[in-house]
RODO-2510 file (C-alpha; in nm, 4 decimals, decimal comma):
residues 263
     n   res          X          Y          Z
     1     x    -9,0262     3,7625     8,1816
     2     x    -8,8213     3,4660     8,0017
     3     x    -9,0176     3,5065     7,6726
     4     x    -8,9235     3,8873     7,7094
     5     x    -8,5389     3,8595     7,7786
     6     x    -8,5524     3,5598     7,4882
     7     x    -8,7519     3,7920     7,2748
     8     x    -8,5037     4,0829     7,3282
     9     x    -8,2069     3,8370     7,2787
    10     x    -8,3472     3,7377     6,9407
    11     x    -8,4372     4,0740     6,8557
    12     x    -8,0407     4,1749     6,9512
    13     x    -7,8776     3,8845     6,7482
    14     x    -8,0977     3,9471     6,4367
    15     x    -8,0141     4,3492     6,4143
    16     x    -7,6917     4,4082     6,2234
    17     x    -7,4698     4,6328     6,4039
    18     x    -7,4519     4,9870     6,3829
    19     x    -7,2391     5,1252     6,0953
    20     x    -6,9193     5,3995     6,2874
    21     x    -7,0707     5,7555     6,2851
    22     x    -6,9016     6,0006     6,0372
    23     x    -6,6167     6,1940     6,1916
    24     x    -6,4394     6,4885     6,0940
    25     x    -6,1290     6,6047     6,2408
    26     x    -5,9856     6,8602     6,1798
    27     x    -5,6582     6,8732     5,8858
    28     x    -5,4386     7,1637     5,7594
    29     x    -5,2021     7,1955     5,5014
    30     x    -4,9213     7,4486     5,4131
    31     x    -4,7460     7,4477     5,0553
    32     x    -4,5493     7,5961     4,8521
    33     x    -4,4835     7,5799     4,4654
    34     x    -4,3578     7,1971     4,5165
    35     x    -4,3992     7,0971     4,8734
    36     x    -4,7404     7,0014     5,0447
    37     x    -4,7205     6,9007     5,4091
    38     x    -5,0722     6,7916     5,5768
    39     x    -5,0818     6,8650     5,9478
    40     x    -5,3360     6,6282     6,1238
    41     x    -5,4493     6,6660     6,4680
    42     x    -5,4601     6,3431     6,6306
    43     x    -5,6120     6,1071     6,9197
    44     x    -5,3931     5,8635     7,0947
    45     x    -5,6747     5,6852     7,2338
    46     x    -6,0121     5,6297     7,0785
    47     x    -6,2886     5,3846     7,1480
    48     x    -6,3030     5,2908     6,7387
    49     x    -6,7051     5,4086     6,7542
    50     x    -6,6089     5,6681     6,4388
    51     x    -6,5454     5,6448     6,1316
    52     x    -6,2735     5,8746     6,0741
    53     x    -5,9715     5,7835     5,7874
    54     x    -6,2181     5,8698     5,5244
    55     x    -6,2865     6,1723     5,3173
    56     x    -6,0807     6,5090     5,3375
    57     x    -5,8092     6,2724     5,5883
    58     x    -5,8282     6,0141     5,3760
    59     x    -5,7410     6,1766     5,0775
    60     x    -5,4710     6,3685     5,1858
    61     x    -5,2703     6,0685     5,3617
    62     x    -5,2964     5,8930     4,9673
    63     x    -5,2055     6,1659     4,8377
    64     x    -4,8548     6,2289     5,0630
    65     x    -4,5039     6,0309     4,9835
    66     x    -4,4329     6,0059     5,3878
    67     x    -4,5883     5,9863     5,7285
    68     x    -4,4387     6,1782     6,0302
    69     x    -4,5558     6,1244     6,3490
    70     x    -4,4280     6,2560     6,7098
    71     x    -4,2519     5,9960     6,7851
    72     x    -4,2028     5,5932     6,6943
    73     x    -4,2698     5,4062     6,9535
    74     x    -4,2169     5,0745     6,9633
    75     x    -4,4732     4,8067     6,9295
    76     x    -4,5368     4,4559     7,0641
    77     x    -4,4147     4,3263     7,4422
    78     x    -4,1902     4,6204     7,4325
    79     x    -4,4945     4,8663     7,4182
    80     x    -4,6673     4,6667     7,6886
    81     x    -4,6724     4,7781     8,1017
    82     x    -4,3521     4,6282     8,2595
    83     x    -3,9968     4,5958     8,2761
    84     x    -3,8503     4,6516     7,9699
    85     x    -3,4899     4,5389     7,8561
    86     x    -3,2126     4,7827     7,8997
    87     x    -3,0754     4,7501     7,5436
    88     x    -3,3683     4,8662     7,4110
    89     x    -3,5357     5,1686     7,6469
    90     x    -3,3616     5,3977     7,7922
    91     x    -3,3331     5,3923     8,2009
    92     x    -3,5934     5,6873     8,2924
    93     x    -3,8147     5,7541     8,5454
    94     x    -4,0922     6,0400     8,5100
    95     x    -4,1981     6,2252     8,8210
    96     x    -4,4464     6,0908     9,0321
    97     x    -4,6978     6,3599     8,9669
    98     x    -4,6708     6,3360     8,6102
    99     x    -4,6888     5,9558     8,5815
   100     x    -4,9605     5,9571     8,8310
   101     x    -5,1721     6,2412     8,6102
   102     x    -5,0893     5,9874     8,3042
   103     x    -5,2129     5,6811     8,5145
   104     x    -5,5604     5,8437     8,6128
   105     x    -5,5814     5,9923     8,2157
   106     x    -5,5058     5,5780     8,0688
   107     x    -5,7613     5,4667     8,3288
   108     x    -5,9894     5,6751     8,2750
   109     x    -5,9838     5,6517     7,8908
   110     x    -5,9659     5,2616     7,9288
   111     x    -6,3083     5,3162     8,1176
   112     x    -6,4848     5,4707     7,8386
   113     x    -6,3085     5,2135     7,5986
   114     x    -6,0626     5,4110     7,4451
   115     x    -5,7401     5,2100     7,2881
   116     x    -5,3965     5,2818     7,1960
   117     x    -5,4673     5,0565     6,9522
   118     x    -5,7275     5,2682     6,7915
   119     x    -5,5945     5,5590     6,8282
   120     x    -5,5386     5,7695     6,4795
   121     x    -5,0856     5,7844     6,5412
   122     x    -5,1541     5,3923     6,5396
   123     x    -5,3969     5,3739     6,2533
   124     x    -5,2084     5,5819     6,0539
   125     x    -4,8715     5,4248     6,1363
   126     x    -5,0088     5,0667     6,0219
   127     x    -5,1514     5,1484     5,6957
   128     x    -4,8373     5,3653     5,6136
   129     x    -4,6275     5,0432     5,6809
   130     x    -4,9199     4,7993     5,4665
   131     x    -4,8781     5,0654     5,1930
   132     x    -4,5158     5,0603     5,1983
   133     x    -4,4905     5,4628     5,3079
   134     x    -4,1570     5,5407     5,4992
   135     x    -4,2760     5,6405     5,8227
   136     x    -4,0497     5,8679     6,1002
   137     x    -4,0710     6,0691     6,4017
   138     x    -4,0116     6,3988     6,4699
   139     x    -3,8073     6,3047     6,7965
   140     x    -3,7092     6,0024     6,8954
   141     x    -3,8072     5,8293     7,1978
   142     x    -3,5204     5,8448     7,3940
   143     x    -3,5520     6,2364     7,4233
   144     x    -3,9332     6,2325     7,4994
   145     x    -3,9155     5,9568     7,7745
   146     x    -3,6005     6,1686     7,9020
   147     x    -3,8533     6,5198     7,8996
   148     x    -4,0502     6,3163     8,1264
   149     x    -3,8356     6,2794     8,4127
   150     x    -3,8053     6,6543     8,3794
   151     x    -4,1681     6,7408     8,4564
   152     x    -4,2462     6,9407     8,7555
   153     x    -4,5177     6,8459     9,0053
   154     x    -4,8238     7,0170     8,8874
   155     x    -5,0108     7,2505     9,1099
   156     x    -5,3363     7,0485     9,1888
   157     x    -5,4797     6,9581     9,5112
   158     x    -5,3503     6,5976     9,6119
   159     x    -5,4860     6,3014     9,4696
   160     x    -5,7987     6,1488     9,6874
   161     x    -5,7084     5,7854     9,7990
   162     x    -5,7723     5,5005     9,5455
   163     x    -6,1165     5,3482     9,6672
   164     x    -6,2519     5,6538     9,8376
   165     x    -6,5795     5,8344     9,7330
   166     x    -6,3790     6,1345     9,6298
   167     x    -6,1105     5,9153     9,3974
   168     x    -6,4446     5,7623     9,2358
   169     x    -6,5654     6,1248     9,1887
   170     x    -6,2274     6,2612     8,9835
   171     x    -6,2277     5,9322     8,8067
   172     x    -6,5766     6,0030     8,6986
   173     x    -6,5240     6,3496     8,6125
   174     x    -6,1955     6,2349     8,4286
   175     x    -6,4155     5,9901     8,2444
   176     x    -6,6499     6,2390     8,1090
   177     x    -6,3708     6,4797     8,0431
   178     x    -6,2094     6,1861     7,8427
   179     x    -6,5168     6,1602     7,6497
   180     x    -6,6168     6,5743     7,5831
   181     x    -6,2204     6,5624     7,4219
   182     x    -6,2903     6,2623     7,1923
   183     x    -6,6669     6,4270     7,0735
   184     x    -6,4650     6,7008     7,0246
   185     x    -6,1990     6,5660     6,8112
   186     x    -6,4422     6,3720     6,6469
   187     x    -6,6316     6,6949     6,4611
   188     x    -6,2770     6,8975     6,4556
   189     x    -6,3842     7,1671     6,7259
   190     x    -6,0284     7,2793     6,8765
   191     x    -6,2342     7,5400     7,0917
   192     x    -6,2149     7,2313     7,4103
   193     x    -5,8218     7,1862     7,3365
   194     x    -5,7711     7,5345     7,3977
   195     x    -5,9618     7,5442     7,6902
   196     x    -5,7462     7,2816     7,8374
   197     x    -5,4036     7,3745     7,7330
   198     x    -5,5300     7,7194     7,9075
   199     x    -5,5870     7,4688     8,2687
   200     x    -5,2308     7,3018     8,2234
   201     x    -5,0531     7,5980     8,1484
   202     x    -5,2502     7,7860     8,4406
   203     x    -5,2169     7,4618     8,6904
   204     x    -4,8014     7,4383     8,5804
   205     x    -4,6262     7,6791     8,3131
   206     x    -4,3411     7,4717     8,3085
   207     x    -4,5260     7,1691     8,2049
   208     x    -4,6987     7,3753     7,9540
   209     x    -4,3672     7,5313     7,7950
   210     x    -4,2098     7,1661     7,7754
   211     x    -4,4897     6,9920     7,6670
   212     x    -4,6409     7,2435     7,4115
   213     x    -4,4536     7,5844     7,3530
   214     x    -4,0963     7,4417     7,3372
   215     x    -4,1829     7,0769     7,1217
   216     x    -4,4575     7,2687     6,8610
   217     x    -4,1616     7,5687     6,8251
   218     x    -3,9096     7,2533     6,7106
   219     x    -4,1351     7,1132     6,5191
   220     x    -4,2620     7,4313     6,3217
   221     x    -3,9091     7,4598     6,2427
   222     x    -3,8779     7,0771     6,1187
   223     x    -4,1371     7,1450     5,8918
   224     x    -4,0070     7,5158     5,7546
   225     x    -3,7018     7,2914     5,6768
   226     x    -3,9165     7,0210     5,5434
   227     x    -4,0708     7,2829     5,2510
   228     x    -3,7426     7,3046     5,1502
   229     x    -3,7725     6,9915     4,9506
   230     x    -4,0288     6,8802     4,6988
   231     x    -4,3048     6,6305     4,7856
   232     x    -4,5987     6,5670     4,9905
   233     x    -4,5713     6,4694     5,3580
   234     x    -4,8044     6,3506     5,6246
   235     x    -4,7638     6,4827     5,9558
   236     x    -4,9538     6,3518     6,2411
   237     x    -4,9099     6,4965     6,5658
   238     x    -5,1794     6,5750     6,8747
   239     x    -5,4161     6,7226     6,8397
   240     x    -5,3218     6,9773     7,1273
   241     x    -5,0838     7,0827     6,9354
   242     x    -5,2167     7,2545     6,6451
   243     x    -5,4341     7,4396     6,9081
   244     x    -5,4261     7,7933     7,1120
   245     x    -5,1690     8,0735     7,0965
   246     x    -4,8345     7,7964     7,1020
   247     x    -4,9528     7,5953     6,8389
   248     x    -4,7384     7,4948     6,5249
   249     x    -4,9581     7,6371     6,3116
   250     x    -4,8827     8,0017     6,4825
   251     x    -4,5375     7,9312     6,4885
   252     x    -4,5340     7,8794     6,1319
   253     x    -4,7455     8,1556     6,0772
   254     x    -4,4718     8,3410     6,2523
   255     x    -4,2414     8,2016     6,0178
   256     x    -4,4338     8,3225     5,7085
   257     x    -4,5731     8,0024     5,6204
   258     x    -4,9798     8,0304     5,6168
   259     x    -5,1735     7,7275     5,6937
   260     x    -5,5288     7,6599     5,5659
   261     x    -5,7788     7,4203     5,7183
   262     x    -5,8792     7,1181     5,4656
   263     x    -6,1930     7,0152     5,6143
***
């Protein structure tokens, strides 16, 4: 049995590590005779087992002048879980069924090995700043922590006590959830983001219309305004967002503008 687990050890330390698979997810663009704006569909969390700034992506973050995210939020202890200084984040407090959805969602991801730090918006925001690319936010994060304290309490049975059988349960079936999203995102299919933004808008419309319908309908219009000018822009937002009936691409379609998948 030694010579075995030695074997296997050797066998383990010799092998070179797997190269990331190939990922595709999914990219749009809209232009015009001298604007291009890229809208890329993004996960906050990832487990960094892809390979996904390459190719079609790739290419079209060179290719832009700016990067636009959601929001910029800030990095280092300020980012981190705890009190932060008053000067610098604003006094808020999101409702309890909100922040304890949230909680379950980080833990959950965290379980499966999924990172902030890996996460495309975070990615894409530090080689923007290596390459010297301006980077902004489409709202600032003042208003989006103050949208939180607005959230209603969703309509889902109540949460099973931490420890329990049935709180091991959800957190498994949050797990795998987690993990169907980031496959998903991974090969571009938006058919599973759909699907869910049809379960929050079913379990809370409110939620829905503030956290989808009312943001992507501002944001179409930032980037109608955006075409206005000449260049090429980068915009990076979830990848909820450019999913189902709401999305920004529909509102812009509304608008006249037509977008085209890249990849």
């Amino acid at each position: 049995m030694v010579n075995l687990l030695l074997a296997a050890a050797a066998l383990s330390a010799a092998s070179p590590a797997l190269p990331p698979a190939n990922a595709d997810p999914a990219i749009f663009v809209v232009r015009d005779a001298d604007t291009t704006v890229y809208l890329f569909g993004t996960f906050h969390a990832l487990d960094g087992q892809s390979e996904w700034f390459n190719d079609q992506v790739r290419d079209a973050f060179e290719a832009s002048n700016e990067l636009v995210l959601e929001t910029l939020v800030p990095e280092g202890p300020i980012a981190s879980i705890g009190p932060k200084p008053a000067a610098r984040m604003p006094n808020v407090t999101a409702s309890a069924s909100f922040l304890a959805s949230t909680r379950m969602a980080i833990n959950a991801g965290k379980s499966q090995g999924m990172q902030v730090g890996n996460g495309a918006d975070m990615v894409l925001r530090h080689v923007a700043e290596l390459e010297g690319k301006p980077v902004e936010g489409l709202e600032t994060l003042e208003s989006q922590l103050n949208m939180f304290t607005k959230m209603p309490a969703m309509n889902a049975p109540a949460a099973p006590q931490p420890g329990s059988a049935a709180s091991a349960a959800s957190m498994e079936n949050l797990s795998k959830a987690m993990v169907d999203m980031q496959s998903a995102w991974n090969r571009g299919d938006q058919a599973v983001f759909v699907r869910m933004l049809s379960q929050l808008k079913q379990a809370s419309p409110d939620t829905y219309r503030m956290l989808f319908t009312e943001r992507n309908a501002r944001w179409a219009d930032w980037i109608a305004g955006r075409m206005q000018t000449p260049g090429t822009v980068f915009v990076a937002v979830g990848a909820g967002h450019l999913a189902g009936n709401d999305s920004v691409l529909v509102r812009l379609a509304q608008m006249g503008i037509t977008s085209t998948r890249v990849n």
